[in-house]
C-alpha positions in Angstrom: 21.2 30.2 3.3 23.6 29.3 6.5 27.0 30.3 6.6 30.1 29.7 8.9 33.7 29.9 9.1 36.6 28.3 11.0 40.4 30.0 11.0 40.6 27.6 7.7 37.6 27.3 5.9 34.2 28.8 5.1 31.5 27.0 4.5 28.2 27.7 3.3 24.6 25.7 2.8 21.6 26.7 0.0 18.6 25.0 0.5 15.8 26.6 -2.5 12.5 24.7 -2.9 11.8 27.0 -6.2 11.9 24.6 -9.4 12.3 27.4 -11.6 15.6 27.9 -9.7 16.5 24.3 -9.7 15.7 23.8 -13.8 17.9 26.6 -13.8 20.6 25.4 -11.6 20.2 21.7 -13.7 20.1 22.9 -17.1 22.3 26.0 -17.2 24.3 25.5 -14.5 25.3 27.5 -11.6 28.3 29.7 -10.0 29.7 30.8 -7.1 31.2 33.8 -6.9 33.6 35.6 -3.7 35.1 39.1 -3.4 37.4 39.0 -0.8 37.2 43.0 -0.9 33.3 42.4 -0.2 32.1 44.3 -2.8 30.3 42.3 -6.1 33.4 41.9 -8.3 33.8 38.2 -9.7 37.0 37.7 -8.0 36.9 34.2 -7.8 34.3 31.4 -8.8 33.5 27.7 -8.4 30.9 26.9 -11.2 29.1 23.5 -10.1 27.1 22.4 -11.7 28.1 23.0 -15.0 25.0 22.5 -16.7 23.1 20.2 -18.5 23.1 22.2 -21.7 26.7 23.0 -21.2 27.9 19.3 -21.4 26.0 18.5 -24.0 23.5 16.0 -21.4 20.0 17.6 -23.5 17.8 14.7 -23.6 15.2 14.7 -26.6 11.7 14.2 -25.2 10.0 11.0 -26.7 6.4 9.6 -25.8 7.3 7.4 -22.7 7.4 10.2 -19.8 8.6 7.6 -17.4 11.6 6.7 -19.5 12.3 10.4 -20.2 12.5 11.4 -16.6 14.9 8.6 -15.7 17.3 9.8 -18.5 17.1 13.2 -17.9 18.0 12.2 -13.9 20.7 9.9 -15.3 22.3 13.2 -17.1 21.6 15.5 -14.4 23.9 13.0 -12.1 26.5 12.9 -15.2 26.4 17.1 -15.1 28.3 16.4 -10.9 31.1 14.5 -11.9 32.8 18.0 -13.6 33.2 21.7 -12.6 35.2 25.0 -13.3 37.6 26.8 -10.9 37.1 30.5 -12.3 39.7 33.1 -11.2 41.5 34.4 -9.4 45.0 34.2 -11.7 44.0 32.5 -14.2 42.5 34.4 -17.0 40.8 31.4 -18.5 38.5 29.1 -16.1 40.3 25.8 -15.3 37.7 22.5 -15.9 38.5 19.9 -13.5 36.8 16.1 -12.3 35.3 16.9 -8.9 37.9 14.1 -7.4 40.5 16.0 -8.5 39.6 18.5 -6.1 41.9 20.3 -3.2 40.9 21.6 -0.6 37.4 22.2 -1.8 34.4 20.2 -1.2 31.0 20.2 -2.7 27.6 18.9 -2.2 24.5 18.9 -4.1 21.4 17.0 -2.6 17.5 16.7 -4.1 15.3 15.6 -2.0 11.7 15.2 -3.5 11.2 18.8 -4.5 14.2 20.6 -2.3 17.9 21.3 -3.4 20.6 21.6 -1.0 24.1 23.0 -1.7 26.9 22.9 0.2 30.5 24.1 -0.3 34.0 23.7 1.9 36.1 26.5 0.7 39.8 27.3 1.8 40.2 30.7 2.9 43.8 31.4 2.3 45.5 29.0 -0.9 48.2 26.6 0.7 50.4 24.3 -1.2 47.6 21.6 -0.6 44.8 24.0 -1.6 45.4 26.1 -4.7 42.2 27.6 -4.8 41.2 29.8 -2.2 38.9 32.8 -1.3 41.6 35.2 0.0 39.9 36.3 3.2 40.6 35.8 6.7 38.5 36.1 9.8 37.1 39.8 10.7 36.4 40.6 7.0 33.7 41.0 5.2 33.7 39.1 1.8 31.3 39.4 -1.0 28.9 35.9 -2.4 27.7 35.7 -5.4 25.1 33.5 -6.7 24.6 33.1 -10.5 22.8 31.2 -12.9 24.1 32.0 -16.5 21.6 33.6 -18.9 19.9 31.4 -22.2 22.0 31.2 -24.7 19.4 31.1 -27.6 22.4 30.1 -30.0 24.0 27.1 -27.9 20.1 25.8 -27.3 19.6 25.7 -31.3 22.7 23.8 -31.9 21.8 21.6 -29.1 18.6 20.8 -30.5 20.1 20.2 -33.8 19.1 16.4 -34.9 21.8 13.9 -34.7 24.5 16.2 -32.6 23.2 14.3 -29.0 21.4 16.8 -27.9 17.5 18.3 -27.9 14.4 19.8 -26.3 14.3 19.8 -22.3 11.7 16.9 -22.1 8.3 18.9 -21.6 5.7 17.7 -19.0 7.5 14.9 -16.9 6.4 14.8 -13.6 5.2 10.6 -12.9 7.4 10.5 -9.5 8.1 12.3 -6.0 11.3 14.7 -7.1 10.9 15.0 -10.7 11.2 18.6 -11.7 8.9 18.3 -14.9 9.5 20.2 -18.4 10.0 23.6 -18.1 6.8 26.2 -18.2 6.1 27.6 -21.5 5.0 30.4 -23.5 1.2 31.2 -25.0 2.3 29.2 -28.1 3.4 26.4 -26.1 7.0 26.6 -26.3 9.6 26.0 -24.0 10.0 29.1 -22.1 13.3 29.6 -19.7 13.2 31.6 -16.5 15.3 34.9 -16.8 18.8 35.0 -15.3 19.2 34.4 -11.9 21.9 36.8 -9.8 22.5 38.1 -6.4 25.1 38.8 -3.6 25.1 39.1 -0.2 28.0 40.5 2.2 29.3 37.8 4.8 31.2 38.8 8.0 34.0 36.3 8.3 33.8 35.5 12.2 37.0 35.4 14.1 35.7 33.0 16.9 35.0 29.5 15.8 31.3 29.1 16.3 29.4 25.9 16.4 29.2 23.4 13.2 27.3 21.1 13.9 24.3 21.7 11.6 27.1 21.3 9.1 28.4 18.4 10.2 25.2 16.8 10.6 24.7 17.2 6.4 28.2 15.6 6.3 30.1 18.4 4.5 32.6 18.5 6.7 33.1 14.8 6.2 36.5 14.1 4.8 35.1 12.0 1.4 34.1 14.3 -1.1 30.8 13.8 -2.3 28.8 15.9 -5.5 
């Protein structure tokens, strides 16, 4: 994880190679949580992506692996084009279309079997940017990484035949990338990783330090790109 902030912004890159993390990430989705206190309170949260499972995107695993890897990719990539601003006034999270987006930026790149995220946050809300962390430089603010836990319930209904949704396909691999089914139980049954949490304190810098590795990913890049 790198991390860095300007008088404006913070900005921050995850780069994970673990694919139980990244099934995780895909299926369930993932949030982003700041306290500008820097404690672990879920002040305020950017949830991106919002899941596979979520957004109904469950593809129902047939007998051509090929075919079910490229759908489940084609529904992964349908999963970017949405996310939920969480906090801090509103009560109930706000879904939005990533281009509808101010002042925050987002990227998520896969690379054979590596995931890098990146995020352009405001630190103080403006007129032009509504959602904001509340901190300034010299704080400390709280991150919070999450990936929501199984809902056993909303997996059933998705599997349900004939509501558009099913199984995580099971045992793709066939290209450089693919993440394959999910690991399974002694019965052979799809068997999701536990809930993913954890927070670190970040110093807010009051000197602007260098970018560049930042700007070499392109998230500093005026087009936003998920």
């Amino acid at each position: 994880m790198g991390t860095f902030n300007d008088s404006e912004f913070f900005y921050l890159s995850l780069v994970t190679n673990n694919r139980d993390l990244q099934r995780q990430m895909m299926i369930r989705g993932f949030t982003l949580w700041f306290d500008p206190d820097g404690g672990k309170d879920r002040v305020f949260g950017i949830r991106f992506p919002l899941g596979m499972l979520e957004m109904g995107l469950m593809i129902r695993g047939g007998r051509n692996p090929e075919r079910d890897l490229e759908s489940f990719e084609e529904n992964f990539e349908k999963s970017l084009v949405s996310l939920e601003i969480i906090g801090p006034d509103k009560e109930e999270p706000q879904m939005m279309f990533v281009s509808e987006l101010q002042g925050i930026e987002l990227k998520l790149d896969r690379s054979n079997q590596t995931f890098v995220y990146e995020v352009k946050v405001p630190l103080e809300a403006t007129e032009d940017r509504p959602f904001a962390i509340h901190g300034q430089p010299g704080q400390t603010i709280g991150v919070g990484f999450e990936v929501a836990e199984f809902n056993r319930e909303k997996f059933k209904d998705r599997m349900r035949p004939g509501d558009g949704g099913s199984r995580p396909p099971g045992g793709i691999g066939g290209r450089p990338g693919g993440l394959g089914g999910p690991s399974r139980n002694r019965r052979g049954h799809p068997q999701m990783p536990e809930t993913f949490k954890l927070w670190v304190s970040v110093p807010l810098v009051t000197a602007e330090a260098d970018a560049q590795p930042f700007r070499q990913r392109g998230i500093l890049d005026s087009s936003r790109v998920a």
